[in-house]
TORGUFI-44426 format. One record per residue (C-alpha): z negated, x negated, y. Coordinates in steps of 0.5 Angstrom, whole numbers, padded with zeros to 4 digits, always signed. Layout:
<recs>
ZXY;...
</recs>
This chain:
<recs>
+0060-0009+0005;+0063-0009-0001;+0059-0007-0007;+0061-0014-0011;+0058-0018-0005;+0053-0014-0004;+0050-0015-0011;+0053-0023-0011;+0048-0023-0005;+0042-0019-0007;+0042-0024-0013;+0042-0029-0010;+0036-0034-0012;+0032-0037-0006;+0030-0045-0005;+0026-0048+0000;+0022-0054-0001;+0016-0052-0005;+0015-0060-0009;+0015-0061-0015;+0014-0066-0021;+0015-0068-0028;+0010-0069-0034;+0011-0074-0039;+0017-0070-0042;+0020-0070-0036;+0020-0062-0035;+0020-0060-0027;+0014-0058-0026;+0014-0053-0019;+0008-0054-0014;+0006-0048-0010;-0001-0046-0006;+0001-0039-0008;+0004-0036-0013;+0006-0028-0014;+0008-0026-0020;+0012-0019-0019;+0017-0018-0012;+0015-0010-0013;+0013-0007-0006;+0006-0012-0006;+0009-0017-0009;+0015-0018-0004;+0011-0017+0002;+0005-0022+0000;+0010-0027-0001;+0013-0026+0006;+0006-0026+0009;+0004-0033+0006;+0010-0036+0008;+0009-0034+0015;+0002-0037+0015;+0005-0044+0013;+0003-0043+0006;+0009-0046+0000;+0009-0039-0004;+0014-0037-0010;+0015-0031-0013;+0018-0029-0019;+0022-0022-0021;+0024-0020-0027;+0030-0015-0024;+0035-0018-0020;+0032-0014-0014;+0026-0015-0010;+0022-0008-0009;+0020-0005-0014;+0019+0002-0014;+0022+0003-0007;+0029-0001-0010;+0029-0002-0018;+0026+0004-0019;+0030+0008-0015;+0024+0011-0011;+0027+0011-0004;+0024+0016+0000;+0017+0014+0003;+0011+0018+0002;+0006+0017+0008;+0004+0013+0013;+0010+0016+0018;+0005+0015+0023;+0000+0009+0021;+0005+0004+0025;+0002-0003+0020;+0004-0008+0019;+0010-0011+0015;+0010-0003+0013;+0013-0002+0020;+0017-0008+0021;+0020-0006+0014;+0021+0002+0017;+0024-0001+0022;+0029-0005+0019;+0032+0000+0016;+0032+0005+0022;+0037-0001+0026;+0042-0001+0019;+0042+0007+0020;+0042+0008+0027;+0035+0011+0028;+0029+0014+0025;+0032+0021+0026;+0038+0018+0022;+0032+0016+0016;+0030+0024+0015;+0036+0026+0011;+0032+0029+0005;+0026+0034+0007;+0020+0030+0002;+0020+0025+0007;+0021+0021+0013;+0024+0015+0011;+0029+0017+0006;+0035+0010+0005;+0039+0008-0001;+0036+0003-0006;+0041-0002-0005;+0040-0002+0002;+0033-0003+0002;+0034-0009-0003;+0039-0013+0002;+0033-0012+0007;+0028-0014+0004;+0032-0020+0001;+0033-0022+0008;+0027-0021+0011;+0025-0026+0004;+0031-0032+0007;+0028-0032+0013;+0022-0035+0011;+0022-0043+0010;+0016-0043+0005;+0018-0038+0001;+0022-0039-0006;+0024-0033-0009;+0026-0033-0016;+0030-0027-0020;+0031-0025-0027;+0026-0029-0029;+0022-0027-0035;+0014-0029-0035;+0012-0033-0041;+0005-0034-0041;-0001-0037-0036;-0008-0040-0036;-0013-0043-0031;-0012-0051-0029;-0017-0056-0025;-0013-0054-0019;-0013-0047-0020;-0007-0044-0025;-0001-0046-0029;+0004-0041-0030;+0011-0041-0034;+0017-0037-0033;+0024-0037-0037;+0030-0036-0033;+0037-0037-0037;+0034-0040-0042;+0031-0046-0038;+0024-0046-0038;+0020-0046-0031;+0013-0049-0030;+0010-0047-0024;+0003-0051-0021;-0001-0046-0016;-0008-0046-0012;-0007-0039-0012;-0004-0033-0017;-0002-0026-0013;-0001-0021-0020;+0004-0016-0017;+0007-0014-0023;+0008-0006-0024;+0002-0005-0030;-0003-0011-0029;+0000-0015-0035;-0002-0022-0031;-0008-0020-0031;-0009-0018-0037;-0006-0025-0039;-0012-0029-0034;-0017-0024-0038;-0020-0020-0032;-0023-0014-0035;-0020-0008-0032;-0020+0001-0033;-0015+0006-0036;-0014+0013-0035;-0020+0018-0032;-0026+0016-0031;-0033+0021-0031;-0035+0024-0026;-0041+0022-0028;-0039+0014-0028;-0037+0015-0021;-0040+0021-0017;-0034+0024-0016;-0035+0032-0016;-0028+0034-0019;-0028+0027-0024;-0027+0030-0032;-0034+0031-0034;-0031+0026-0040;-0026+0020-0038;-0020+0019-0042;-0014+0015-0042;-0009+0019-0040;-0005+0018-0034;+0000+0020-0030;+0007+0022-0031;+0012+0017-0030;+0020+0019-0029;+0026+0015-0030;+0030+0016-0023;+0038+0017-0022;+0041+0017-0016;+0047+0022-0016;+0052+0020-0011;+0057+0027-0009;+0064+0026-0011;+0066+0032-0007;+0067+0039-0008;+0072+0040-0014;+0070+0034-0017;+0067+0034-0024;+0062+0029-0026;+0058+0032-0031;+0056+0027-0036;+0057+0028-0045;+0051+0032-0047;+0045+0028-0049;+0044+0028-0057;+0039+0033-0058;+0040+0037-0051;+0034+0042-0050;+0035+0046-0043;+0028+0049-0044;+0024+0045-0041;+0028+0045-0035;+0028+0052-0034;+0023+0054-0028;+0025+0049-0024;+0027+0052-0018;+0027+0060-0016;+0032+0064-0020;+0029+0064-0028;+0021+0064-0028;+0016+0067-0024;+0013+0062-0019;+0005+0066-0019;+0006+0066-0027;+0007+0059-0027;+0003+0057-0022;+0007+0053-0017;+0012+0054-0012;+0019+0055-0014;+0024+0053-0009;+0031+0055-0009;+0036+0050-0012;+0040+0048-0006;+0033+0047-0003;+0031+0043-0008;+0036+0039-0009;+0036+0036-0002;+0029+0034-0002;+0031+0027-0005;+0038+0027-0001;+0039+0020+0002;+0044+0018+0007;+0052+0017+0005;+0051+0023+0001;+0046+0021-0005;+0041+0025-0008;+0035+0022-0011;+0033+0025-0017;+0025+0025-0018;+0023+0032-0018;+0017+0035-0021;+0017+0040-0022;+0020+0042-0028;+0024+0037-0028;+0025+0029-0030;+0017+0027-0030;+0015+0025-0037;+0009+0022-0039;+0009+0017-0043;+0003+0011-0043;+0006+0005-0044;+0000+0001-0040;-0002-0003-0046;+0004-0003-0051;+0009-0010-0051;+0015-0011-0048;+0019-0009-0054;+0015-0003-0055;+0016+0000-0049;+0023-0002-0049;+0023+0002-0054;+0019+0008-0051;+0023+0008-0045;+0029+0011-0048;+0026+0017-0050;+0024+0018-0042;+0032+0016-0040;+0034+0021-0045;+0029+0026-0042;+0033+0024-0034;+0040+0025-0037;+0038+0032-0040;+0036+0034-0033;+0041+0031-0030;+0046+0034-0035;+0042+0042-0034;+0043+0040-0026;+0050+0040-0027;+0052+0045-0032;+0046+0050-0032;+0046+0050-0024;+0053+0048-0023;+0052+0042-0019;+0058+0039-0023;+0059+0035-0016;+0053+0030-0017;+0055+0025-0021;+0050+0019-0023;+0053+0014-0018;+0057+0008-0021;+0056+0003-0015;+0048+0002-0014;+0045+0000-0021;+0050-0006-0023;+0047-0002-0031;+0050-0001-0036;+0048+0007-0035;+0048+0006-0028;+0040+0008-0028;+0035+0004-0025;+0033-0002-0028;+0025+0000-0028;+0021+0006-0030;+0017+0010-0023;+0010+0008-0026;+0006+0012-0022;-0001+0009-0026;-0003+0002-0029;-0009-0001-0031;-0015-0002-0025;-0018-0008-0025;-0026-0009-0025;-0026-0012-0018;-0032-0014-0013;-0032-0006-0011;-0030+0000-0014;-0026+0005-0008;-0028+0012-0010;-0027+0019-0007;-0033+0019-0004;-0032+0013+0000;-0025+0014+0002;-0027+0022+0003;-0033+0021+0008;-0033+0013+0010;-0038+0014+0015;-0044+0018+0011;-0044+0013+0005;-0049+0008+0004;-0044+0002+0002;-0041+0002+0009;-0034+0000+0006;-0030+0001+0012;-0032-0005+0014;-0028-0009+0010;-0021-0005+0011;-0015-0009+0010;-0009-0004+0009;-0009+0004+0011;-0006+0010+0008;-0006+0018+0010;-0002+0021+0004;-0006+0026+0000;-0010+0024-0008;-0003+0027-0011;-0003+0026-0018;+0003+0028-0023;+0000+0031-0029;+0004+0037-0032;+0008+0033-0037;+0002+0032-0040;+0002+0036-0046;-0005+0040-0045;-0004+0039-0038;-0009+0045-0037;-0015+0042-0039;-0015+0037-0033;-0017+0037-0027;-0012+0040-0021;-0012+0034-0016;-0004+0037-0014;-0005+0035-0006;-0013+0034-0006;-0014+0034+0002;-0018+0028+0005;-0017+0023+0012;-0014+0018+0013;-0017+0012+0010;-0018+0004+0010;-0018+0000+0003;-0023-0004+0003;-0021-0012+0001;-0025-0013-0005;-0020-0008-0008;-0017-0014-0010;-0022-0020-0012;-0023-0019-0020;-0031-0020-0021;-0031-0026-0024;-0024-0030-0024;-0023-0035-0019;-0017-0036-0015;-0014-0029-0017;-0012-0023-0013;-0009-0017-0016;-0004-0012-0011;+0000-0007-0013;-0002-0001-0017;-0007-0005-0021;-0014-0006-0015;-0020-0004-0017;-0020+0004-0015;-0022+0009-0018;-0017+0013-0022;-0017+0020-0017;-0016+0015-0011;-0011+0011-0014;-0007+0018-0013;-0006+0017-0006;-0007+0008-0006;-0001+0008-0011;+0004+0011-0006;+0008+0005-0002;+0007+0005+0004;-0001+0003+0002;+0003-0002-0004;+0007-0006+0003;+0000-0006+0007;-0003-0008+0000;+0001-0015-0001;+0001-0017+0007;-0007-0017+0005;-0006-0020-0001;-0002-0026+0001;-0006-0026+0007;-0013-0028+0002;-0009-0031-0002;-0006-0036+0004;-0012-0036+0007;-0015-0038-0001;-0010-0044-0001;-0011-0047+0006;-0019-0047+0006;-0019-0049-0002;-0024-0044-0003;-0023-0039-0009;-0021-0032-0006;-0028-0029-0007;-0031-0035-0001;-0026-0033+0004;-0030-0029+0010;-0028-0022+0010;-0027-0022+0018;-0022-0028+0017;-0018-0024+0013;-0018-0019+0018;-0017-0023+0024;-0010-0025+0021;-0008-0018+0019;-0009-0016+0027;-0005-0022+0029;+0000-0019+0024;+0000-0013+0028;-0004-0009+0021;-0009-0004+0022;-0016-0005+0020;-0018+0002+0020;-0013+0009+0020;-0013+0011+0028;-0007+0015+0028;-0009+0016+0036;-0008+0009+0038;-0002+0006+0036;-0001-0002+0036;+0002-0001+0044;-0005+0002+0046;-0007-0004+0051;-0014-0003+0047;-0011-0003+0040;-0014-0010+0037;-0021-0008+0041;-0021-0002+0038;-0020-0003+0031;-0025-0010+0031;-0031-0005+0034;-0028+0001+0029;-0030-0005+0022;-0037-0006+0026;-0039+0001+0026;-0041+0001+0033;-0036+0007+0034;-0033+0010+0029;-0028+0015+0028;-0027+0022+0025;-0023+0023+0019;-0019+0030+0018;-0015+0034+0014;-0009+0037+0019;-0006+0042+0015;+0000+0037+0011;-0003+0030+0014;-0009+0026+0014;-0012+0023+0019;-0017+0019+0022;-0018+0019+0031;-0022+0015+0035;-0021+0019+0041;-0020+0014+0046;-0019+0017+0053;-0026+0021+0050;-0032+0020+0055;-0037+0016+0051;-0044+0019+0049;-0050+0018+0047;-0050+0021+0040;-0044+0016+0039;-0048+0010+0041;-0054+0012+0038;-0051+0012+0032;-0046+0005+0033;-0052+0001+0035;-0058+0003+0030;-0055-0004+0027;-0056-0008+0033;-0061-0006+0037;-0068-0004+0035;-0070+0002+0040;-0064+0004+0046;-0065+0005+0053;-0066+0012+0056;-0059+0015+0056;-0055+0021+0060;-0051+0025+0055;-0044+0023+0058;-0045+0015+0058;-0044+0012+0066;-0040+0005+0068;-0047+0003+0070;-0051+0005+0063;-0046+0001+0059;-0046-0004+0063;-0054-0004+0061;-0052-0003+0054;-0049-0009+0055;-0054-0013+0058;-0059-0011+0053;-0055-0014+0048;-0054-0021+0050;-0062-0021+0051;-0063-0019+0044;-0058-0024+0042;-0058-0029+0047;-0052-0034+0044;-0047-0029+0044;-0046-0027+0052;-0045-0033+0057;-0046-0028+0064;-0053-0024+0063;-0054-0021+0069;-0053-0015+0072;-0049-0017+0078;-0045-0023+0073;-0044-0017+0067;-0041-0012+0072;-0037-0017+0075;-0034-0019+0069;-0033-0012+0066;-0028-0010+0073;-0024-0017+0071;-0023-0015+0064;-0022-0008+0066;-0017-0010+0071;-0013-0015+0066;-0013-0009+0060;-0009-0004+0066;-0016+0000+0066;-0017+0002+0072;-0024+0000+0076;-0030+0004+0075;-0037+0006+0080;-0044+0006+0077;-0044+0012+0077;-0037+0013+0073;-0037+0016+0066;-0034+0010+0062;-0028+0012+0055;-0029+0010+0048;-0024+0005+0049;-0026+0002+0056;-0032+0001+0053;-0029-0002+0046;-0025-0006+0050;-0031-0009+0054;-0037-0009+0048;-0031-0013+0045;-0029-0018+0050;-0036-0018+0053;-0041-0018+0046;-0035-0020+0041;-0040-0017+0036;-0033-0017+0030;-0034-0024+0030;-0042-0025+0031;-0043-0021+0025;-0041-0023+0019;-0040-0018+0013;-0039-0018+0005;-0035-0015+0001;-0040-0009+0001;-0040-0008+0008;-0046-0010+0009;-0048-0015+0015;-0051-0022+0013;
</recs>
C-alpha cells in the first residue's frame, strides 16, 4: 500500500448510527450508551468489545492513530502474554500474524515475540474498529471538558474547530495519564506508596511521587550499507550519557548491568522490513520526566527536552557507533520530525478503586485472606519490570528490575472508582499499587483491560445500573463467551475441551492452580491431566461443605461422584439428578459429550474430567455470587 493511502485510510473518521439530538441552540448532541475517551490499547479494545455486545459506543483519540502505546507511541514490540491466548490480545496477535505470514515472521527482534510496524498495527486495529456497527470512532479530536448528568454524563470534544457534545450512560477513561478522571474528581495515588501502607515487603519504607521513566521512541528504518543518514547535531549534544550502553566502553559488574554488544543490542527492537525501534534502556533514550500532573501546554513544553534527549541518542548511535545507516524513518509518522506522536508513558495516576491489586495479591493468590482471583477479568505474565535508572538519585530506590512473580488474574474492581457512578477507568490508570503496575501497564494486560473495560461498561448501559451493581459473575461469563481468560493457566489453552469449565472452577477456588517463576516466565498451571487428590479438594470445598466424606488420596471416578451427590443434598436446588445411579449416568453422558473417555468406579478421575463434571453438574461459578473482594454473598 502506498504511504499516502495508507495514512488517507488510517485517518479516517468512522460513523455509524450513534442518535443524536439538538439543544435549544441547535448544537448536535451525539447520544451514545458508552463512551471512551482515549482509543490507546485499552481504549480501542473496550470500544470494540461494547459494540460486539450491541451497545452504541464512541471513542474519541487525540492522535490520528488508534493504539496508544503499541502505534502512536511507537512501542511496537509485545511484552508477554506470548502464551496467554486471551481474548481480543489474541485475536490482535493474530491479525498481525496474517499480514506478515505467521507468528514466526513476528519474532524479528530478540525483546520480544510480536515485533511489527506501528503503522501496520494502526491499519489492523482500525479495521478491526470498521467492522463494528455501534461503534463510532472519532480521531484528532481534543477533550474540552465533562460533567455528570441525570443520566450519567456529558462530555465535550473540539475537532477542526467545531465543538462536539456527546450524552453517554457510561464513560470509559483510556486516556494515557488518567486526565478524565482527574476531570470527573476520582481521587487517585502518584508515585511509590510505603511498604508500610500496603504490605509490601520491597515497597520504600517512605512513598514518594517518583515515577518511572518515560522514553520518546524513533523507529529507524535502514537506508542500506552506504547510506548516510546521520542527522544535524542536537544543540547542546552531550554523549556522555550514552556511553555505557553497550559493551566496548564501561565495565558491566561496575555498572551494575548487563552490557551487550552493539550489534546485539541494536537488533532487540529490530522489526520487520527493516526497522528498528529505538526504546532502550540501557543507557540509552529513557528519560524521566513526571509530566502526571502538568497541563497540556506544560507538558508540551516538557517533552521537548525528553525528544531532544532521543535524537541525542539517535545521533550517538549513528556517529559514535557508526550506525550512520539507520536513519529516522520519513515514511511512518506523518510528523514534522517524523517521531511519534506521543511519549511511551510507562506510569500514570492510579485511581482509589473498590480494591487495591498489590504485590502480595498478585504474588500469592491463593494464600490471601481477600481472595481476589476470584473476580479475574484479564491476565498478564510478565515480570514487575520498572524503569527507574534515568532517575537522578535512582540508587536509593528499591531494585524492582524483573522482580520474579507467577502469572496473574486482575481483579474487576480495579477498574471501579470507590464513589463515582458510571465511570470505569482502563489503561494504565486502575487501582493497583505502584510495584504492581510494573507488570499491568504492559500491553497485553492494557488489551485485555479494555475488553473487561467495555464489557462492564456495556453490561452497565443495557442493565441501567452503575458499574459498580453489575455482578462480577456477569462480567466474567461475557469475557469467557469472548473466548478471554479469568485466570492465567498457561496449560490449558482456549482449544482445551475443558477450557471454560476450568476457568469458572478456577474463580470459585474449588481447584485452584500453582503460580511459578520458570526462569524468564511466569506461570500459572492447572495440571489438567493430574489426577485429583484429596489434598485439592479438601481445600477447594471448605466454602461448600461443612465436613468431607472419607477420601482415598488419589480421588476415584466413584468417590467423585459421591462429592457430587453430597453437594446436591447440601444445596438441593442446584442438582436435578441426586442419586447414585442418575448422577453417574449423568456423568458418563457428560464425559462422553466433552471427548473424555468413560471411567469405572474405581478409575481415578483428573483435574479436568472432574472440573468439567462439578461444573455441568453442580455449576457452583453461577450458584455463588461474589463481590469485588472476592468473597461469597
Amino acid at each position: 500500500m502506498k504511504t499516502n493511502l495508507l495514512y488517507l485510510f488510517i485517518s479516517l473518521t468512522l460513523f455509524t448510527s450513534c442518535s443524536s439530538s439538538e439543544n435549544a441552540e441547535n448544537q448536535e448532541i451525539q447520544q451514545t450508551e458508552v463512551l471512551v475517551i482515549g482509543g490507546g490499547a485499552s481504549g480501542t479494545m473496550a470500544g470494540i468489545q461494547a459494540a460486539r455486545m450491541g451497545s452504541s459506543t464512541m471513542i474519541f483519540e487525540e492522535t490520528p492513530w488508534l493504539g496508544g502505546m503499541l502505534t502512536s507511541a511507537g512501542v511496537s514490540a509485545i511484552d508477554g502474554n506470548y502464551k496467554l491466548q486471551s481474548g481480543l490480545w489474541e485475536e490482535f496477535k493474530q491479525n498481525l500474524s496474517r499480514h506478515y505470514g505467521g507468528l514466526d515472521a513476528l519474532k524479528t527482534g530478540w525483546v520480544s515475540n510480536v515485533l511489527f510496524e506501528p503503522k501496520t498495527a494502526a491499519v489492523i486495529l482500525q479495521d478491526m474498529a470498521a467492522k463494528e456497527e455501534k461503534l463510532q470512532v472519532v480521531l484528532n479530536s481534543k477533550f474540552i471538558s465533562i460533567q455528570p448528568n441525570e443520566k450519567g454524563w456529558e462530555a465535550h470534544f473540539e475537532k477542526e474547530g467545531e465543538q462536539i457534545t456527546v450524552q453517554a450512560k457510561v464513560v470509559v477513561d483510556g486516556t494515557e495519564l488518567g486526565d478524565i478522571a482527574k476531570v470527573a474528581g476520582i481521587p487517585y495515588d502518584i508515585g511509590m506508596e510505603s511498604g508500610k501502607d500496603t504490605g509490601e515487603d520491597i515497597a520504600p519504607e517512605t512513598g514518594n511521587d517518583i515515577v518511572q521513566d518515560l522514553t520518546y521512541v524513533a523507529i529507524l528504518k535502514d537506508f542500506g550499507p552506504n547510506a548516510d543518514k546521520t542527522i544535524p547535531q542536537p544543540e547542546n549534544y552531550d554523549p556522555t550519557p550514552f556511553y555505557c550502553t553497550c559493551a566496548g566502553k564501561c565495565d558491566a559488574d561496575s555498572l551494575g548491568r548487563t552490557l551487550w554488544d552493539c550489534d546485539k543490542m541494536m537488533e532487540y527492537g529490530k522489526l520487520p522490513n527493516d526497522y528498528y525501534m529505538i526504546n532502550w534502556p540501557i543507557n540509552g533514550n529513557d528519560y524521566y520526566l513526571n509530566l502526571i500532573d502538568k497541563s497540556p501546554e506544560e507538558r508540551n513544553e516538557a517533552l521537548k527536552a525528553a525528544k531532544d534527549f532521543t535524537l541525542q541518542y539517535v545521533y550517538y548511535l549513528q556517529t559514535e557507533l557508526g550506525y550512520k545507516n539507520l536513519g529516522i524513518a520519513d515514511d511512518v509518522y506523518p510528523t514534522a520530525d517524523n517521531l511519534p506522536f506521543i511519549p511511551y508513558h510507562r506510569e500514570s495516576r492510579r485511581i482509589k478503586g473498590i480494591v487495591r491489586f498489590n504485590l502480595n495479591d498478585l504474588a500469592k493468590p491463593f494464600e490471601q485472606e481477600t481472595p481476589l482471583y476470584r473476580t479475574g477479568v484479564a491476565v498478564g505474565d510478565y515480570p514487575i519490570d520498572h524503569h527507574h535508572f534515568a532517575y537522578p538519585e535512582f540508587q536509593k530506590l528499591p531494585d524492582l528490575h524483573f522482580y520474579p512473580v507467577p502469572s496473574y488474574a486482575l481483579p474487576l474492581g480495579t477498574m471501579i472508582p470507590k464513589s463515582t457512578e458510571n465511570f470505569i477507568v482502563a489503561e494504565k490508570s486502575i487501582s493497583v499499587s505502584n510495584l504492581v503496575n510494573g507488570t499491568t501497564r504492559l500491553q497485553p494486560v492494557c488489551l485485555l483491560i479494555g475488553q473487561a473495560a467495555g464489557t462492564l461498561a456495556s453490561l452497565s448501559a443495557k442493565d441501567q445500573i452503575t458499574p459498580s451493581k453489575v455482578p462480577v459473575r456477569k462480567v466474567q461469563q461475557e469475557l469467557l463467551k469472548s473466548g478471554a481468560y479469568l485466570l492465567p493457566y498457561v496449560d490449558v489453552t482456549p482449544d482445551h475441551p475443558a477450557f471454560h469449565s476450568i476457568q469458572k472452577i478456577g474463580v470459585t477456588g474449588i481447584l485452584k492452580g500453582e503460580g511459578k517463576n520458570v526462569g524468564w516466565e511466569n506461570q500459572t498451571l492447572f495440571y489438567p491431566d493430574s489426577i485429583l487428590t484429596k489434598t485439592a479438594l479438601t481445600d477447594g470445598l471448605e466454602d461448600w461443605l461443612e465436613q468431607l466424606p472419607q477420601l482415598s488420596d488419589n480421588i476415584a471416578f466413584q468417590e467423585a461422584i459421591d462429592i457430587l451427590i453430597l453437594l446436591g443434598e447440601e444445596y438441593p436446588d442446584s442438582m436435578a439428578a441426586t442419586t447414585k445411579e442418575t448422577v453417574t449416568k449423568k456423568a458418563q453422558e457428560i464425559m462422553e459429550n466433552n471427548g473424555m473417555k468413560s471411567l469405572s468406579a474405581s478409575d481415578l478421575i483428573s483435574r479436568s474430567a472432574f472440573a468439567v463434571l462439578i461444573d455441568e453438574l453442580f455449576d457452583p461459578f453461577n450458584l455463588k455470587q461474589v463481590n469485588h473482594f472476592g468473597e461469597f454473598l
